[in-house]
C-alpha positions in Angstrom: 103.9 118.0 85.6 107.3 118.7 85.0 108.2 120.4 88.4 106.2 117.6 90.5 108.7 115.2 88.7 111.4 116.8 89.5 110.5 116.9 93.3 109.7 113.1 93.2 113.4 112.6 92.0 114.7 115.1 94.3 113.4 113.1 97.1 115.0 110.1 95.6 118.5 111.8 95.2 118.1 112.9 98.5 117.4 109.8 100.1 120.1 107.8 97.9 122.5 110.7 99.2 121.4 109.9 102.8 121.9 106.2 102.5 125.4 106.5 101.0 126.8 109.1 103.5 125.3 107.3 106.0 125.7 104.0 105.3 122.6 102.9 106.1 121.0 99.3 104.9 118.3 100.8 103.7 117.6 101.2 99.9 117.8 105.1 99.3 114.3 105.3 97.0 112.4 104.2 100.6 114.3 106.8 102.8 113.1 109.3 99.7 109.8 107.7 99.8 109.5 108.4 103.7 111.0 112.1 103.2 108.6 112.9 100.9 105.6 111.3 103.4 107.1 113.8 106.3 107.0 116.6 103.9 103.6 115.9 102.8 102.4 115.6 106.2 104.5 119.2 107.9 103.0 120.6 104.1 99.7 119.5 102.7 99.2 121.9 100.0 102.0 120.2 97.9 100.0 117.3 98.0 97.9 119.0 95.5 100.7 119.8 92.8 102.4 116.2 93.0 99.0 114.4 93.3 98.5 114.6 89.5 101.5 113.4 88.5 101.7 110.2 91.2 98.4 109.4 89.6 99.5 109.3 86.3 102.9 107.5 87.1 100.2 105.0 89.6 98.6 104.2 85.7 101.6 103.2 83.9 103.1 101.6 86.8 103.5 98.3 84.9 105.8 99.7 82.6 108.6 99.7 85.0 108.7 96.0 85.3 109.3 95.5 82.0 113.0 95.9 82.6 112.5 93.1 85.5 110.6 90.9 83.0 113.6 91.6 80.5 116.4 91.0 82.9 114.0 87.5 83.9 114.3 86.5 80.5 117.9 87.2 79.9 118.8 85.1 82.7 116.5 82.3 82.5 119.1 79.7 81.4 120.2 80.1 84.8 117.3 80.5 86.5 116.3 76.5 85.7 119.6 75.5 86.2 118.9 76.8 89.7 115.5 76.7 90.3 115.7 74.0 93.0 117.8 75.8 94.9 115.4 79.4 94.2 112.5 77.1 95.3 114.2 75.6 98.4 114.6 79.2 99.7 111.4 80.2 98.5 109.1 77.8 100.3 112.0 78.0 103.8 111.5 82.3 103.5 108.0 81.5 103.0 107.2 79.0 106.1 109.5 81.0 108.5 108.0 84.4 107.8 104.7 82.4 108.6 106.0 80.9 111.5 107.7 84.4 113.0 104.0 86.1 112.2 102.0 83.6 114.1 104.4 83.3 117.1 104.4 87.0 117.1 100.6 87.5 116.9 100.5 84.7 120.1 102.5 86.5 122.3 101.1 89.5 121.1 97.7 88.3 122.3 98.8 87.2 125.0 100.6 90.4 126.2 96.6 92.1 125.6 95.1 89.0 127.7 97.4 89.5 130.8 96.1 92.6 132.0 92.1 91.3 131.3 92.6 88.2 133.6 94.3 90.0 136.1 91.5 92.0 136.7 88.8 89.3 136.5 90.9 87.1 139.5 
C-alpha cells in the first residue's frame, strides 16, 4: 500500500512541478491525474498494484472535505454577509453554462444534419 501511495503523490509532485515551471493555468493535481492516466494506459500491469489502494482512498473519500466543511464554517460570517452577491453569480454561472451547452449542442446538430440533407436533395 505504501509504494502505490507514494506513486499517486509522485504523480502529483510531478504535475505541480509541471504547472509551476511551466506556468500553465492548470491546477497541478489534474496534470498528475492525466500523467498517471497515460502511464496506466503505455503500462497496464501497474494498474494492478495502485488499484488497491485508489479503492481504499475511493472509500474514505469524504474525509477530505472535512477541511472544506471546516474552512465553510470558519468563514460563514462572511459568507451571509455575501451571499447575495455568491448567489447572483451562482444562478448567472449557472444559466450561461446552460445557455453555452445548448447553443453548442444546436450547432453541433446541425453541423451532423448538413451532410444528411445534402444527400437527400
Amino acid at each position: 500500500m505504501i509504494p502505490a501511495l507514494a506513486t499517486l503523490l509522485v504523480f502529483q509532485l510531478v504535475g505541480e512541478a509541471m504547472v509551476r515551471t511551466l506556468g500553465v493555468p492548470v491546477p497541478g493535481p489534474v496534470v498528475g491525474m492525466a500523467l498517471l492516466l497515460l502511464t496506466l494506459v503505455l503500462r497496464p500491469a501497474w494498474t494492478s498494484a495502485i488499484k488497491p489502494t485508489a479503492q481504499t482512498l475511493l472509500q474514505h473519500l469524504s474525509l477530505l472535505f472535512v477541511p472544506a466543511g471546516v474552512g465553510v464554517m470558519l468563514h460563514l460570517q462572511r459568507l451571509g454577509d455575501e451571499a447575495f452577491a455568491i448567489g447572483v453569480a451562482l444562478v448567472i454561472s449557472t444559466w450561461v453554462g446552460l445557455a453555452s451547452a445548448a447553443l453548442t449542442m444546436a450547432w453541433l446538430m446541425k453541423r451532423v444534419a448538413s451532410p444528411d440533407s445534402k444527400a437527400e436533395s
